[in-house]
Each structure stands twice: as structure tokens, then as C-alpha cells.
C-alpha positions in Angstrom: 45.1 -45.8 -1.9 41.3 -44.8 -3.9 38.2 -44.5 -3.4 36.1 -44.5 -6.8 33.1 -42.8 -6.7 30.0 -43.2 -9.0 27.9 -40.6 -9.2 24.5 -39.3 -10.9 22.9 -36.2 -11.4 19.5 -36.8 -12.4 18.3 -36.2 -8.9 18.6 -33.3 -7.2 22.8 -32.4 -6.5 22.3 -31.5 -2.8 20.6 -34.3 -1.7 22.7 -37.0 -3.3 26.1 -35.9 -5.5 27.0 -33.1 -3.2 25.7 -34.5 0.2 27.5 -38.0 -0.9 30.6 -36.7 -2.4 30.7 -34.4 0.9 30.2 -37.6 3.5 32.9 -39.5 1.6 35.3 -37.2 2.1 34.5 -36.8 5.8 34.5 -40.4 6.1 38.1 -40.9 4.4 39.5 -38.4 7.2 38.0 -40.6 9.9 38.9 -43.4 8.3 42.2 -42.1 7.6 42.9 -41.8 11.5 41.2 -45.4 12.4 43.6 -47.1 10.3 46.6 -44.6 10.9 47.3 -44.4 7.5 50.8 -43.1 6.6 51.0 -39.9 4.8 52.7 -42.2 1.1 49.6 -44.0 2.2 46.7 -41.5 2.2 43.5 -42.1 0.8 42.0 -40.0 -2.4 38.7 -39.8 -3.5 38.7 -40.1 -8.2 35.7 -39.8 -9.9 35.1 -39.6 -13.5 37.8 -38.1 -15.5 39.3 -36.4 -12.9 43.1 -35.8 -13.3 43.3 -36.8 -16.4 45.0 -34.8 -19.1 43.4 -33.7 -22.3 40.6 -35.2 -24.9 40.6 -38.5 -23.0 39.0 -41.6 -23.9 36.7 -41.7 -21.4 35.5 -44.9 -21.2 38.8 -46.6 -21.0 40.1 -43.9 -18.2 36.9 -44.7 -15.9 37.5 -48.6 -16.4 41.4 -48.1 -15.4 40.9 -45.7 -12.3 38.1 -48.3 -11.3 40.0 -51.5 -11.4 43.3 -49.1 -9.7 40.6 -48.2 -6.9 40.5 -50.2 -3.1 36.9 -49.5 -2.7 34.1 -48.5 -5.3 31.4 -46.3 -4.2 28.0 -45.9 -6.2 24.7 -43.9 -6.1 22.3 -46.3 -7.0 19.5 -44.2 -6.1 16.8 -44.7 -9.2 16.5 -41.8 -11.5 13.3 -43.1 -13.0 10.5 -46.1 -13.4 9.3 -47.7 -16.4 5.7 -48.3 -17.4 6.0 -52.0 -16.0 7.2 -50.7 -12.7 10.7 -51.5 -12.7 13.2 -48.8 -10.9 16.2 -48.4 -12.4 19.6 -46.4 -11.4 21.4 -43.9 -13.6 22.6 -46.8 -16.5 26.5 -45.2 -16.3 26.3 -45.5 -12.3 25.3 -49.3 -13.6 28.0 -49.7 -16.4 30.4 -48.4 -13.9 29.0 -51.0 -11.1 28.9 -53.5 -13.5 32.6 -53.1 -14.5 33.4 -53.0 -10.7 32.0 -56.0 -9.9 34.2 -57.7 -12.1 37.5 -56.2 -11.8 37.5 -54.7 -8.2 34.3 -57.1 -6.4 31.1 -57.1 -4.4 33.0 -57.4 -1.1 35.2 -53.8 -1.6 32.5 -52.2 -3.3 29.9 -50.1 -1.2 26.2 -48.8 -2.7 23.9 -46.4 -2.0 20.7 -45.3 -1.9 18.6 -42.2 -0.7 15.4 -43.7 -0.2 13.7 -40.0 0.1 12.3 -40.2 -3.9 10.0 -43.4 -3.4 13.1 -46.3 -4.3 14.2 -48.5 -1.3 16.7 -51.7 -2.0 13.8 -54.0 -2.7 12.9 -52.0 -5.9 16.4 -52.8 -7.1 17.4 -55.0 -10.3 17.6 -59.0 -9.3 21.1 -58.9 -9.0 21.4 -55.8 -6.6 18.4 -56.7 -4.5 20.0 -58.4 -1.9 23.1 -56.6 -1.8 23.9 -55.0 1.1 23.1 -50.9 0.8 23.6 -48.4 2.8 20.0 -46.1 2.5 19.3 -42.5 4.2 16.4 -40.1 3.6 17.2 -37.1 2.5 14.5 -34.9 0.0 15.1 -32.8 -2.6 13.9 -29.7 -0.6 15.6 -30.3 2.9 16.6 -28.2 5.2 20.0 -27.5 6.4 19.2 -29.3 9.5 17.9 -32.3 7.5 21.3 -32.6 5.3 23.4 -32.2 8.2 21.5 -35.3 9.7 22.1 -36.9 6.6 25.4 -36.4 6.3 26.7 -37.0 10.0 24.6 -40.6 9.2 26.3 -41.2 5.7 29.6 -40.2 7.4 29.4 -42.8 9.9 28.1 -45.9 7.8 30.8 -45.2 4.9 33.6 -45.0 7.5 32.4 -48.5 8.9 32.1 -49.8 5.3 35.4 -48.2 4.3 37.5 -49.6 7.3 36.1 -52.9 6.8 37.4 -52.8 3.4 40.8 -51.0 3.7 42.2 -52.7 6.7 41.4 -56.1 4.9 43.5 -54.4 2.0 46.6 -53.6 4.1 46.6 -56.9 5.8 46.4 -58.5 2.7 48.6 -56.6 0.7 51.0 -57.4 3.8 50.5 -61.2 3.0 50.0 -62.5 0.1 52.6 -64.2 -2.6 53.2 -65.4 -5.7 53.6 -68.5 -6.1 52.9 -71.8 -7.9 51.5 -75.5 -7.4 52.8 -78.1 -9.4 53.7 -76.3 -12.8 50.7 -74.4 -12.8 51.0 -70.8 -11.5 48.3 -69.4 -9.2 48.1 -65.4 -8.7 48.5 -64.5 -5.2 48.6 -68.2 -4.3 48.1 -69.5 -1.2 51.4 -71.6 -1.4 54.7 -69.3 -2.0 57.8 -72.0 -2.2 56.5 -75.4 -2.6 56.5 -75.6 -6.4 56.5 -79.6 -6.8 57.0 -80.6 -3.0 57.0 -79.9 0.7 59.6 -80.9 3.1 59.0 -81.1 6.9 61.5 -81.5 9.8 61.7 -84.4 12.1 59.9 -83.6 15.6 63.2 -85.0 16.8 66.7 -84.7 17.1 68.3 -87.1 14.2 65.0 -87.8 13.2 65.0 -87.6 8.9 63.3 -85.0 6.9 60.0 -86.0 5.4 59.1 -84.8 1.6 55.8 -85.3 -0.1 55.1 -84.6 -3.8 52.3 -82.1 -4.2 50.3 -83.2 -7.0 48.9 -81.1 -10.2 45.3 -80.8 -10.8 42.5 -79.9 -9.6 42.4 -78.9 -5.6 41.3 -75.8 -3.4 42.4 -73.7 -1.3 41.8 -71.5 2.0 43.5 -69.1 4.1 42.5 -67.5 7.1 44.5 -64.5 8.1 43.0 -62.2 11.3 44.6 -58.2 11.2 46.0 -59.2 14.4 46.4 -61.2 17.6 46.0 -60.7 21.4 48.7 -60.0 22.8 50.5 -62.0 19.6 50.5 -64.8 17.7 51.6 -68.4 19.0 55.2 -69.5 18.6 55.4 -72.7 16.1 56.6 -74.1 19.3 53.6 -73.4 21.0 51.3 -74.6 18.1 53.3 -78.1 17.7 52.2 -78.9 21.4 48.7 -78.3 21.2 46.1 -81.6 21.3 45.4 -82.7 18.0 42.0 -81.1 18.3 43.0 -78.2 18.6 45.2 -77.4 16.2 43.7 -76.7 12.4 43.5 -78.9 10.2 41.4 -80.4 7.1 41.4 -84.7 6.6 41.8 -85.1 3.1 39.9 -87.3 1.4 41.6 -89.7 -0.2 44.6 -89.8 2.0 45.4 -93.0 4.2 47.9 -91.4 6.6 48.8 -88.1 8.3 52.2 -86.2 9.8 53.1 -83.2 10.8 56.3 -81.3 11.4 58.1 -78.3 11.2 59.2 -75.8 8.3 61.0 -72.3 8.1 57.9 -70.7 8.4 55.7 -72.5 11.1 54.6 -75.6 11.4 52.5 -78.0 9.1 50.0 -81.0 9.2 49.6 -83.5 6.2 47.3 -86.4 4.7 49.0 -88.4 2.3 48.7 -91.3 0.1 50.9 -94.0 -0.1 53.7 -95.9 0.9 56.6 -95.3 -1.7 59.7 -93.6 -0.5 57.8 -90.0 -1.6 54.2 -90.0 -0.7 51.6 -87.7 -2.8 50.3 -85.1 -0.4 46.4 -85.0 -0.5 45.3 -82.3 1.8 48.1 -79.8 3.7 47.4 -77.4 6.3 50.0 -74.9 7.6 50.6 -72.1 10.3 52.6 -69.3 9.7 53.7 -68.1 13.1 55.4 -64.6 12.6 51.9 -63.7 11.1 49.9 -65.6 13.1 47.6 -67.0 9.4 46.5 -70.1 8.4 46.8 -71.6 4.7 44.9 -74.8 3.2 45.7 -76.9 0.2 43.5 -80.0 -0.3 43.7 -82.2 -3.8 40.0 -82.8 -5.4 39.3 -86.5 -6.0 39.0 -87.6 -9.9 36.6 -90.2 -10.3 36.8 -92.7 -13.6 39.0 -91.5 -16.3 39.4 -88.0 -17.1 39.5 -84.9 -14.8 35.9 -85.5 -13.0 35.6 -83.6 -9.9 32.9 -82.7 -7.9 32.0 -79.3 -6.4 31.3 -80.4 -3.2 34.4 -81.3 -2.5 35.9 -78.0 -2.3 32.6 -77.0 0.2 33.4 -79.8 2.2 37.3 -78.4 2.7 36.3 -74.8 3.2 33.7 -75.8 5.5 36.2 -78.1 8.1 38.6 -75.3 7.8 36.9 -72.8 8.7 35.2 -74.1 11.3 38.8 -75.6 12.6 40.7 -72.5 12.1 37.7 -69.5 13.7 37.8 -72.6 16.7 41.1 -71.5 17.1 41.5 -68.1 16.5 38.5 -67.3 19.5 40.7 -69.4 21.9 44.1 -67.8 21.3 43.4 -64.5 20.7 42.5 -63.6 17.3 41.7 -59.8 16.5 38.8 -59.6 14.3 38.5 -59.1 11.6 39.9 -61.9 9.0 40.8 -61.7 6.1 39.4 -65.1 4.2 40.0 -66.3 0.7 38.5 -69.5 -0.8 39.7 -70.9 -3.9 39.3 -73.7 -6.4 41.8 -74.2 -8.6 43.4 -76.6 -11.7 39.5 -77.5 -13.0 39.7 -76.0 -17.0 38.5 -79.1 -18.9 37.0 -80.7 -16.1 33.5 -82.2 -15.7 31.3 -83.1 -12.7 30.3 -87.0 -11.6 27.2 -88.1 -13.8 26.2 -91.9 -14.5 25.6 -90.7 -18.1 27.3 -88.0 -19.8 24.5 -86.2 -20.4 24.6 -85.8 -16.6 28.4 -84.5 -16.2 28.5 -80.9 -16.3 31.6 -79.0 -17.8 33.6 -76.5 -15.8 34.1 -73.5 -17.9 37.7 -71.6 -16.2 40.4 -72.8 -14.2 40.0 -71.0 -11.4 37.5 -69.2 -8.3 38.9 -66.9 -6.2 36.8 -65.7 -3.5 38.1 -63.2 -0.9 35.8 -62.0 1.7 36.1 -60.2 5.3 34.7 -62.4 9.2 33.7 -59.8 10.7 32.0 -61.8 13.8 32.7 -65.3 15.4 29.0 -66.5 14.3 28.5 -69.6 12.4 25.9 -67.8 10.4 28.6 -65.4 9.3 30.7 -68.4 8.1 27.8 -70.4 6.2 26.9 -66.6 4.0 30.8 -66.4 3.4 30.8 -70.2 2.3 27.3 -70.0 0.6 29.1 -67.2 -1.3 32.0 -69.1 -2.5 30.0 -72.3 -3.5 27.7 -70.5 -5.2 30.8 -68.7 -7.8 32.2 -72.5 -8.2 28.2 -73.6 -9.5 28.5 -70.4 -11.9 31.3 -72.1 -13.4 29.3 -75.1 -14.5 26.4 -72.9 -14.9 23.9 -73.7 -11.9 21.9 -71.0 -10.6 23.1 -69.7 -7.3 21.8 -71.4 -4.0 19.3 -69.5 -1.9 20.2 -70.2 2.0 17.4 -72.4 3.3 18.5 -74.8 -0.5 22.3 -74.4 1.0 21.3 -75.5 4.3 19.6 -78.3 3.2 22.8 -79.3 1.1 25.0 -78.8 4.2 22.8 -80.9 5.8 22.9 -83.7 3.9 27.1 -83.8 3.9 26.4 -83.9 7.3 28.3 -80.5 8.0 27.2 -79.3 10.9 29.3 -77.2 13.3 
């Protein structure tokens, strides 16, 4: 596994490239141990052109080794300020950034900032400002004492950062498929094995099989997958038994009746439509019990003619699962953190409600993928990983993103509440 690091030297080396560099390294070793890291496994820390064999195009080796990398680390620690006040980083640190933010992401990507040259994370560029960073102070002229601080500090903030993101790599490299809905393939989909369909077993002896047509278009997605459980996860068994209200599920809207049953894997809950002899599936929820992981598929309502879908739809699935399945996981045992993805899916050519058309707004891909990390139980936790996801579903019909005190207010009138 890697560790990209992005580095600067317009500042002084020992208090940021060689003080950094050195409390990466230090915090890969503890890491390494934390996570008990195999020796095939062990982490390396690439920066640059490092390795890399003869007159190199540079550009296109840093772009590969980043998007190769598990975690990006960058020293965004401005090198100067212009006449209007503005602080700004080394601009390859920011090209680099920039590039990870699209091909590796802001929740395995770590920044920095030595707040000892007059910068702290408020001076930042907009779209850093409210980033998380970790700061330290350390001048130009410290002592030996004062970098040692430093670096002890560093150490111990990257190896918390680091863990957070590396275990959430090994669990989910440990989980997730490929797979399809409908005919439309979905990297690392939530749904391995049910291309066109899902069949569930009877609850009883004798009792038929049911099967249920899963539908194309548009329709998101959840999953909910903790590193572990205490002592282990519950037997399908187990889970079948539970009350109703306890179990996790999502109504579908749409849907006018519900079953569940079991499958290979675990055990299932559905809302379907209908009453031929195969019934469309509008919302599915399923347990995996050998991992102990929870995965969501719910079908986005099309209003009029066309593919019209609303946004809120998918914010109203994530919301009821999450909610349902962290429920869960603090009654039986689950071992923090989760891994969480939130998706939307099937939505290329689509438009939003309007009465006019002037009012309907076009979506502009076919997909949002949003993978992120619970790292506590809190229902703040989940609104900010939520409020995350919504917000990268409005960039696809080009809204501005939704400060918290504008999301709660949309929350509250959904009437999502926890």
C-alpha cells in the first residue's frame, strides 16, 4: 500500500519537508503495527519521481503514483501572500491536491499546515477552508527541542488520520464486487449477482420461492459495513427473528407491499409493486451475515414522461438507512468504524420536477459515488456524512453546495428527524 506525499520547499526544509517527511515515516511504522499489516502488505511512502527510471515525463508519473496511492498527504502551508491578502500554498502542492481530489478523494486525503509563518486554515482558498487540517507550530529557527515536539505531535495526528483511512481500505478492498443492475454496470456495485432479479426463499418448509424483477433506471444505493463485530456478526438466523423494528430496512416509495426472506448470503427485506406473477422490486435491503454488512438498493420515482427524478429522494433513502442500520449496529455489537458508501445511480439524461421546463434542472453524469468513514455513533456525524453526499448529487445539476444550518432546515422540512 502508498502513501503520496506532496511537498514544498519554499519554506524553510527543517521545519516542514524534512520535519514532515520524517513524521510520516514514523507514523507509517506505528500505523504499520495498529493495523498488523502483513509484510506483502507494508506501507511505502512515493513522492515525486521517486523510483522512476530515466528522463520521465513528470507530470504524467506524479498523476499515476497519485491515483495508485491509499492516502495523499500535502503541505499546504502558504509560501507567500498577494497584494489583496490572499495566502496561497506552493501551486504544484495545489495541482497535485487538486488531481487528488479527483482521482483518490477528500476522505483518504490528509493536509497540512505549520501555522508558525503567520497562515492558519482560515487563510486557505474557499475550497480548502473548511477542510479538515492537521496544523502544528514549528518556526524556521527552532530548536532541537521545538522539532522534536513537533514531530512526536505530527507523528501522532498522521497515524490517527492514516489508520482511519487504511483500515477503511482493507475492509473495503475485503468487500466490495463487481457487479451490475439491470443491464447497466455499476463499478464496485453494491449488488454482486442480481443482474435483472432477486429470488428469496420461503420462511417455510414447501413454501415457494419468491422472485422480483429489479428494474433499470434511476435508483440509489447504501451500504454500511463496520471493520468488525463484538464478539461476531448475527447468524441470518438470528437476524430473521428480530421485531420488524429492529431489523434494517428502507420503505420504498412507490411500493404497495413488502416480504422478506432468505438468500445464499443472508437474509433480505423488500417493497414491491404489483400484483402480477413477478412483482418490480422498488426498494431492497439486505444483510450479509458472514460479514456482518448491510447493502441498500432503492428505485427513484419518475414523475410525468421522461426520466424526471428528484434529488431528495436519494437523501430521503440514505437518511432511513442510516439511521436504521447505525440503530442496529450499537445494539449488536458493531466495531467502529464503518465503512459507508452512498450512491446514486442510472440518472444521465435525467431532469429534476419543475411545473415549467425552465424550472427542471438537467443531471449532467450517471453516477455519485460517495464513500466516507462513521467514526462515532452521533447523529451529527451522520447528518455531515449525508450533508456530504447530497451536496455531490446538487453538483451534478449544478446547485451550490448546502451550508449545515440550509441542510438542516431541508431535513427538517421532509420531516427527517432521528
Amino acid at each position: 500500500m502508498k502513501v503520496f506525499w506532496s511537498w514544498q520547499s519554499d519554506l524553510s526544509n527543517k521545519s516542514n519537508r524534512h520535519l514532515i517527511k520524517s513524521a510520516i515515516t514514523g507514523a507509517i511504522k506505528q500505523v504499520e503495527l495498529e493495523l498488523e499489516i502483513k509484510e506483502a502488505e507494508r506501507l511505502h511512502l512515493d513522492h515525486d519521481t521517486k523510483g522512476e527510471p530515466g528522463a520521465v515525463d513528470i507530470v504524467q508519473a506524479l498523476f499515476r503514483k497519485i491515483s495508485e496511492s491509499n492516502a495523499f498527504i500535502a503541505d499546504i502551508t502558504p509560501i507567500f501572500v498577494t497584494d489583496r491578502g490572499k495566502h496561497s500554498p506552493n501551486p504544484n502542492v495545489l495541482i497535485e491536491l487538486g488531481f487528488a481530489l479527483h482521482s483518490v478523494g477528500f476522505e483518504r486525503t490528509i493536509l497540512v499546515l505549520n501555522e508558525a509563518f503567520g497562515s492558519s486554515p482560515n487563510d486557505l482558498p474557499f475550497d480548502l477552508r473548511n477542510r479538515r487540517c492537521i496544523t502544528y507550530n514549528c518556526p524556521a529557527d527552532a530548536t532541537k527541542s521545538q522539532i522534536k515536539s513537533a514531530k512526536q505531535y505530527l507523528v501522532t495526528q498522521l497515524s490517527s488520520a492514516l489508520k482511519l483511512n487504511l483500515s477503511h481500505h482493507q475492509n473495503s478492498r475485503k468487500l466490495v464486487v463487481e457487479g451490475k443492475i439491470g443491464s447497466k454496470a455499476i463499478p464496485r456495485t453494491l449488488w454482486a449477482g442480481y443482474p435483472e432479479h432477486i429470488t428469496i426463499g420461503g420462511a417455510f418448509p414447501g413454501e415457494p420461492d419468491q422472485n422480483f424483477i429489479v428494474p433499470d433506471g434511476a435508483c440509489s444505493l447504501s451500504r454500511f459495513a463496520p471493520v468488525s463485530w463484538n464478539p461476531k456478526p448475527l447468524s441470518a438466523a438470528k437476524y430473521s427473528n428480530l421485531p420488524m423494528d429492529e431489523q434494517v430496512y428502507c420503505p420504498a416509495g412507490g411500493a404497495s407491499n413488502g416480504s422478506s426472506g432468505a438468500t445464499e448470503d443472508g437474509f433480505v427485506n423488500i417493497w414491491f409493486a404489483g400484483s402480477n406473477q413477478v412483482p418490480e422490486a422498488r426498494g431492497i435491503t439486505k444483510y450479509f451475515s458472514e460479514e456482518g454488512e448491510f447493502r441498500s438498493w432503492s428505485r427513484m420515482n419518475s414523475f410525468g414522461e421522461g426520466p424526471v427524478v428528484a434529488p431528495t429522494f436519494a437523501l430521503k433513502h440514505w437518511w432511513n438507512f442510516l439511521r436504521s442500520a447505525a440503530k442496529f449496529g450499537q445494539k449488536y455489537g458493531a466495531d467502529l468504524p464503518v465503512s459507508l458508501e452512498l450512491a446514486l445511480h442510472g440518472t444521465n439524461g435525467a431532469v429534476t420536477p419543475g411545473d415549467f421546463t425552465y424550472q427542471k434542472l438537467r443531471f449532467r453524469g450517471n453516477e455519485m459515488r460517495h464513500e466516507d468513514i462513521l467514526k462515532d455513533w452521533s447523529i451529527d456525524t451522520r447528518k455531515e456524512i449525508i450533508r456530504s453526499a447530497y451536496n455531490k448529487v446538487l453538483d451534478l445539476i449544478l446547485i451550490d453546495e448546502l451550508a449545515p444550518k440550509s441542510f438542516e432546515k431541508l431535513l427538517s422540512n421532509l420531516g427527517l428527524v432521528d
